[in-house]
Structure formats: C-alpha cells, structure tokens
C-alpha positions in Angstrom: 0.0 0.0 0.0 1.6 3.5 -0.8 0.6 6.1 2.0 1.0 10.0 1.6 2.0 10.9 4.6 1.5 14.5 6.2 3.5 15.5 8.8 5.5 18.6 10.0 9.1 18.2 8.3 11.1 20.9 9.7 13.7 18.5 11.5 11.9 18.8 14.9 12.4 15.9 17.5 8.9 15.5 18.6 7.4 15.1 15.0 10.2 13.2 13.6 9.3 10.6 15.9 6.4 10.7 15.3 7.1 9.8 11.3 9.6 7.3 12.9 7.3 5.7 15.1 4.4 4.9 12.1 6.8 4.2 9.7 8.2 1.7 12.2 4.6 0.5 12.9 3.7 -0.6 9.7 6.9 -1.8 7.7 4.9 -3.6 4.9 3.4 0.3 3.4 5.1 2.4 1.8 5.1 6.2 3.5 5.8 9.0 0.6 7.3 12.0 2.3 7.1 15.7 0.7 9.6 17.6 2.4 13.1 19.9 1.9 15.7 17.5 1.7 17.6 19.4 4.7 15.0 17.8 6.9 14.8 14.3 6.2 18.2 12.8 8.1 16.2 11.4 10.4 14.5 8.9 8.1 17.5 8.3 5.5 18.0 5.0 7.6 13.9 3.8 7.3 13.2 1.7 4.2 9.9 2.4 3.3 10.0 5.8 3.8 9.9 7.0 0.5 11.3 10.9 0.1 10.0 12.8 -2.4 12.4 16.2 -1.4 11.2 20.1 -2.5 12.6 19.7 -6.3 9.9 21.9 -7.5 9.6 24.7 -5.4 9.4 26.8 -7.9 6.3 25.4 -9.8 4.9 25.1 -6.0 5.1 28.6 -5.5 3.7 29.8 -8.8 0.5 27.3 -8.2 0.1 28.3 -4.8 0.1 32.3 -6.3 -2.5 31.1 -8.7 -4.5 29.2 -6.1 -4.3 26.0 -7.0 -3.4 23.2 -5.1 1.6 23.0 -5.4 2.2 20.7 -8.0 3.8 17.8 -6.6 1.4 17.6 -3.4 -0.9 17.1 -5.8 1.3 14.4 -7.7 1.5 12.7 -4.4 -2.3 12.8 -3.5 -3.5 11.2 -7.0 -0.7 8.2 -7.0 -1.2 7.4 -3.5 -3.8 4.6 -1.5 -4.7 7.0 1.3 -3.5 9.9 3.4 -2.3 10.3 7.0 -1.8 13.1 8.6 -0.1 12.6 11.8 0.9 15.9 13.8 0.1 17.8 17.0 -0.7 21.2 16.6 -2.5 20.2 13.0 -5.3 22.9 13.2 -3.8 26.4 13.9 -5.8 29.6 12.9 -3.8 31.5 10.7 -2.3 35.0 11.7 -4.3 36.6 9.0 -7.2 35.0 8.9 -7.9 35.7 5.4 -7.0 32.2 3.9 -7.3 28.9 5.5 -5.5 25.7 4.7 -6.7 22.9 2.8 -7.4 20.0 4.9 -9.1 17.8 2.3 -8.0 15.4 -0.5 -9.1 13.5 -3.0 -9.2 10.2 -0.7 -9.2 8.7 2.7 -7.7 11.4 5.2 -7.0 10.0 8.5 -5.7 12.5 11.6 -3.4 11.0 13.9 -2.0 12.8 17.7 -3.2 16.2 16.6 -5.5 19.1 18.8 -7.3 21.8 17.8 -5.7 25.2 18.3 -5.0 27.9 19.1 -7.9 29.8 17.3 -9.4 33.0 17.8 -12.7 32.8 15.7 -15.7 30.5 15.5 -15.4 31.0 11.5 -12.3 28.4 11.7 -13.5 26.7 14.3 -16.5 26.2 11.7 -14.2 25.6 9.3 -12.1 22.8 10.2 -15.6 21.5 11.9 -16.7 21.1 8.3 -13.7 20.0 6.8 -13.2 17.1 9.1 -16.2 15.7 8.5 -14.7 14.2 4.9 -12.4 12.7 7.5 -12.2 8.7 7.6 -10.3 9.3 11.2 -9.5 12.0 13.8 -8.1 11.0 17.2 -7.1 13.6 19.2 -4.7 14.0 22.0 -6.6 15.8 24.4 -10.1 15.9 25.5 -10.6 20.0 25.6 -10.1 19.2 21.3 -11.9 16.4 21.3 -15.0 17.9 23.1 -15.2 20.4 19.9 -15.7 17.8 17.2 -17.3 15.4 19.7 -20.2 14.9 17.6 -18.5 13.9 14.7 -19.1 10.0 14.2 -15.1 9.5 13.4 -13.8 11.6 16.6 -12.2 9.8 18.8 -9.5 11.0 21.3 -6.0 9.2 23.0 -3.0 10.2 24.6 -0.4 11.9 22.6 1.8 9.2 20.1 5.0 9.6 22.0 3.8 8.0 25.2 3.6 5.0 22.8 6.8 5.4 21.1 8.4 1.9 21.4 12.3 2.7 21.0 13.1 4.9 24.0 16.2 4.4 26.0 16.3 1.7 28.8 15.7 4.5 31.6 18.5 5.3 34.3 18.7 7.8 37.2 21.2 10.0 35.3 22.1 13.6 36.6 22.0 17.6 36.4 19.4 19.5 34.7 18.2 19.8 31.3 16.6 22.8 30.3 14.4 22.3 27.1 14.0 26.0 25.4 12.4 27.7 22.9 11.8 31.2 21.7 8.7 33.0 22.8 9.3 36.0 20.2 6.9 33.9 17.9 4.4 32.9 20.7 1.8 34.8 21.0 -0.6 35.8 24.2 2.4 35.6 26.7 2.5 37.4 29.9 6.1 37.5 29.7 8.0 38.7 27.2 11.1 36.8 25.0 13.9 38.4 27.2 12.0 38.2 30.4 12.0 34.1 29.7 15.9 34.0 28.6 16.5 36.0 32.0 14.2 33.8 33.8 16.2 30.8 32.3 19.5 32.1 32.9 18.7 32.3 36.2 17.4 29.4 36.9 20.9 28.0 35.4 22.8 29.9 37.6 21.2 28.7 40.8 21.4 24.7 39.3 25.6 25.9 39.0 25.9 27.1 42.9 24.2 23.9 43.6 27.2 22.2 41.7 24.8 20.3 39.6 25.5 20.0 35.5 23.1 21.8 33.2 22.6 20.9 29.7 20.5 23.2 27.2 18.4 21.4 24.6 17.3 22.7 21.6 14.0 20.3 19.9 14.2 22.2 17.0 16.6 24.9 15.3 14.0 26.1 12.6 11.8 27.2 15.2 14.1 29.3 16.9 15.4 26.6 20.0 19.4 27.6 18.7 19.1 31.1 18.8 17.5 31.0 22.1 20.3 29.1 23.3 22.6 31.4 22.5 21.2 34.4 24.4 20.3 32.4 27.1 24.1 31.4 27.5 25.2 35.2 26.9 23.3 35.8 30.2 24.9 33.3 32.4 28.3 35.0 32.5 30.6 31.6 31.9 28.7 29.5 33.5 29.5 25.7 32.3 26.3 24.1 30.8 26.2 21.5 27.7 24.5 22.1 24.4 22.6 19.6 22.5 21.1 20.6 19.2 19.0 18.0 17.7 20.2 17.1 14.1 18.0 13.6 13.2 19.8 11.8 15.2 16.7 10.8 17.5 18.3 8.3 19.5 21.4 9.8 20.7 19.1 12.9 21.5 16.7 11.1 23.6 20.0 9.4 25.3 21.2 12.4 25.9 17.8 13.6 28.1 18.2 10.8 29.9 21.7 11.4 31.1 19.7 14.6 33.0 17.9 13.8 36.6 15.7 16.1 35.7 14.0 17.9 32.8 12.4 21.7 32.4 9.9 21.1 29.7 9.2 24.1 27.5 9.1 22.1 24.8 5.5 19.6 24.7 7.7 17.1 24.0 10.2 17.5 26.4 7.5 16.6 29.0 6.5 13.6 27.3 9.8 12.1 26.7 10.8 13.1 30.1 7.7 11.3 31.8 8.7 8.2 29.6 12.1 8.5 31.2 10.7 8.2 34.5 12.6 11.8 35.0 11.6 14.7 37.4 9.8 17.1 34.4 9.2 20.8 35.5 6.7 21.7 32.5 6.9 25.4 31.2 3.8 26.1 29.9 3.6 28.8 26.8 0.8 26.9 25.2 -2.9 25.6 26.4 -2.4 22.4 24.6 0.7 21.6 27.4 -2.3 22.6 30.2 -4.7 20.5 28.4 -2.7 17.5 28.4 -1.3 18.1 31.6 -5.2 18.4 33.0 -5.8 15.1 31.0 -3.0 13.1 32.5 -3.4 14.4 36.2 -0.1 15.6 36.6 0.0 17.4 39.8 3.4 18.4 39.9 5.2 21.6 39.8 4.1 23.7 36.7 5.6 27.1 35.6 3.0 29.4 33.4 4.2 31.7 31.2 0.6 33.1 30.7 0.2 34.2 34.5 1.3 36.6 36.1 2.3 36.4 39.7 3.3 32.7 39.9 6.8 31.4 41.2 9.9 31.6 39.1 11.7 28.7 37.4 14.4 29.3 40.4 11.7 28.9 43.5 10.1 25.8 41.6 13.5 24.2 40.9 15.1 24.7 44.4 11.8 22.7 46.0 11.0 20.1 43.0 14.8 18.8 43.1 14.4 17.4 46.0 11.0 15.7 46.0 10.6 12.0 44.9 9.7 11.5 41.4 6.0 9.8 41.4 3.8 9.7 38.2 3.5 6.3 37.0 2.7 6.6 32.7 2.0 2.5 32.5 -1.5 3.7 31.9 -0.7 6.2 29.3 1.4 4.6 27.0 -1.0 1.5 27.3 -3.9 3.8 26.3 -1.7 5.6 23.3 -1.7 2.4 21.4 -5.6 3.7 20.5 -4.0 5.9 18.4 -3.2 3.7 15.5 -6.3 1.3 16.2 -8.0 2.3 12.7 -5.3 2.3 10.8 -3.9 -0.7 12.5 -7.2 -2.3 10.6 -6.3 -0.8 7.3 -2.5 -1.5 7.1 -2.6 -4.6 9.0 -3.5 -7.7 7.3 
C-alpha cells in the first residue's frame, strides 16, 4: 500500500518521531514523504520511507500564487492509496485569517495525535468542523479538542503518540538538569515577554551551578528558533559551564542524551513527554494551552511554571523545592492507552 504521509518536516524531534514511530509501525506500506531535503536525516536510515524532497519549489510557488493546489502535493495525492496526517498542533488559525489551509483530499484522510488550536474565531473553528467531517479518522490527544468535534461520528481521542513510542532508552537515574527551550518571540498571548523568559532561564541555570549540579541546554528544533534561544540564554549566564545539544535527526542519541539529566524543564511539549517516559523529574513550562490541556488530561500534579500568568513562582523557586521531592507519576497507563491511536489504521494497514 503506498501512504502520503503528512507530517510537519522541519527537523523537529517530537514530529520526527512521530514519522519514525508509524513508519516503524507498519513496515509492509510504503510512506511517501514531501519535504526539503535538509529535513529528512532522520528517516534516510527507514526503508519504506519514501522521500519525495522540494525539487519543485518553484512550480509550488507559482501554483500556490494562482491558487491552486503546489504541483507535486498534488502528484502525491492522486498516486497514493490514502492519506495520514499525523501531527500535533495540525489545526492552527492563521495569523491573517484571510486564507485557510486545505485540509481535504481526493481520498481517505486519517488525523493521527493532533489538537485543535490555538484559534481566535468560531469561523475556523467552523471551518475545520466542516472539513473534518470528509475525515475517515481523527483521534485527538486531548479531551478539551476532542469535546469540539465530539459529535463527529469519526472523533475519537487518545494520549499523545509519544507516550507510545516503542524505541526509548532503557531508563537510568542520570544527573544535572536539562533545560528544554524555545523562543517565545513567535508565541503569542504571553504574559512575559522573549527576554524576560531568557533571564528567567539564565537564572534558573545559575542557581542549578551554585548547587554544583550540570546543566545541559536542549534545543528540539533549530528552525523554530530553539538555537538562537540558546545562545542568548548562554550570553546571560556570565561563563557558567552548561552542555549544548542541538537536535540534528539523530533521534536516539538525542533522547540518550535527556536521559543522562535527573531532571527535565519542559518548555518544549515534548520534552515533558519524553521526560515522563524516562521516568525523569519534568518541571513543565507552559507557553501553550495544549501543554495545560494535556497536563489536566494526564493528572499531573506536579510543579508547573506558566508563562501566561502573572504572579506565579519563578523557574528558580520551583527548581530549588522540586529537586528534592521523589519522582512519582507512573505513565504504565498512558502509553497502554496511546496504542488507541493507531487502532483504525492498524485495521487498514494490518492484514
């Protein structure tokens, strides 16, 4: 069976697995891939990943302009069996909100790990409401997304893919700190602003270093701006030693690498994830309300830094206290209750 598969090629960790872990799942179907060929390292080593890399961006561009649907998407739409599209934040209202992105194609479309939002208006809401309903499958990741298309027939909701990924590192204590970052510049409805959070970070690494314990600074996803946050984080901690990991497709020495740490400050969704699957102490960051959403879901009742509120406890306070407590959220159930994610297409690829 040959697959178009949708996904968000911009070489970042959490949706690289996510290609890595389907691709993995079904080895008898053939996945086509439509992405820049700087982006694909991580799946030059899977054999029925198919790469089909941006050859024709220029013919894209020109149909785009003219509003039709880029040329080799197209291609890949009319030779293939079906399409999945397996992605987190899938539907996200446009800046603008002049022109909304096509969500439909000329066969099945199954949704895999996505949610819904942000959005600001009921017209998209509307929107993707409509579109979905052409949907053969859409399994969500969170219940606050799920209870918007709730009364669509093929909604269905599970817990994000990752707490189901099946090649994570045989866990160990490990040590230090691990700060996952990103850059809030692009985020929007943040109570504190991109330099406030690079100070707040930098701080919080300084106080890790008087306690003599190693910090390492992750970034999930150069592209989105994790490097350059990095680098003015570490311009703010006056020579302090930390360690810098960059993810380059190389998912499994970057998830060894996180579990080297003891514990794990989760700006990044992921980071959380993987860090729960690691059995590691995870301080989630939250920029986002699909990180509150899932961390309502799950009952996490850990310590949680929101960037969206004003008044609460800085990274520095919730480290100091959180380092020392036991780590105790068991995610047995979880990654069980993941596998739900696949269970219609585990019926159409599995014979």
């Amino acid at each position: 069976m040959e697959v178009y598969l949708k996904a968000y090629y911009r070489m970042n960790l959490g949706d690289d697995m996510f290609v890595k872990c389907i691709a993995e799942r079904y080895p008898e179907v053939t996945f086509r891939v439509y992405a820049d060929r700087r982006y694909l390292a991580a799946f030059e080593g899977i054999r029925n990943v198919k790469a089909y890399p941006c050859l024709y961006a220029k013919i894209d561009r020109a149909s785009e302009i003219l509003g039709l649907h880029p040329f080799v998407d197209r291609l890949l739409l009319n030779h293939s069996d079906t399409v999945v599209y397996i992605g987190g934040s899938v539907f996200i209202e446009p800046k603008d909100g002049t022109v909304f992105p096509s969500l439909t194609s000329q066969g099945d479309m199954y949704y895999i790990g996505c949610n819904f939002g942000p959005y600001r208006t009921e017209r998209y809401l509307k929107y993707v409401y409509e579109s979905l309903r052409s949907a053969s499958d859409v399994c969500f990741r969170d219940s606050y997304s799920y209870g918007l298309f709730k009364e669509l027939p093929q909604a269905r909701m599970a817990p994000d893919v990752l707490f189901g990924y099946p090649s994570y590192p045989q866990k160990k204590k490990g040590s230090g700190v691990a700060f996952s970052v990103i850059d809030p510049s692009a985020r929007s409805g943040l109570e504190i602003s991109a330099e406030e959070y690079y100070d707040e970070v930098a701080e919080a690494i300084r106080s890790c270093a008087s306690e003599k314990k190693r910090v390492a600074l992750f970034s999930f996803c150069s592209y989105e701006g994790d490097d350059s946050a990095i680098e003015k984080i570490v311009s703010r901690i006056n020579g302090t030693s930390v360690d810098i990991f960059s993810y380059n497709g190389d998912i499994s020495g970057f998830l060894n690498r996180l579990n080297d740490c003891e514990c794990i400050v989760a700006t990044r969704f992921h980071a959380m994830v993987i860090g729960w699957m690691l059995s590691k102490k995870v301080l989630p960051v939250v920029y986002s309300a699909k990180q509150t959403n899932v961390i309502n879901d799950i009952g996490f009742t850990g310590a949680v830094r929101n960037l969206a509120k004003k008044g609460t406890r800085s990274l520095s306070e919730l480290l100091e206290k959180y380092l020392s407590e036991p780590v105790d959220f068991d995610v047995g159930q979880l990654s069980a209750e993941a596998e739900n994610q696949f269970c219609v297409t585990d019926r159409l690829f599995i014979k």
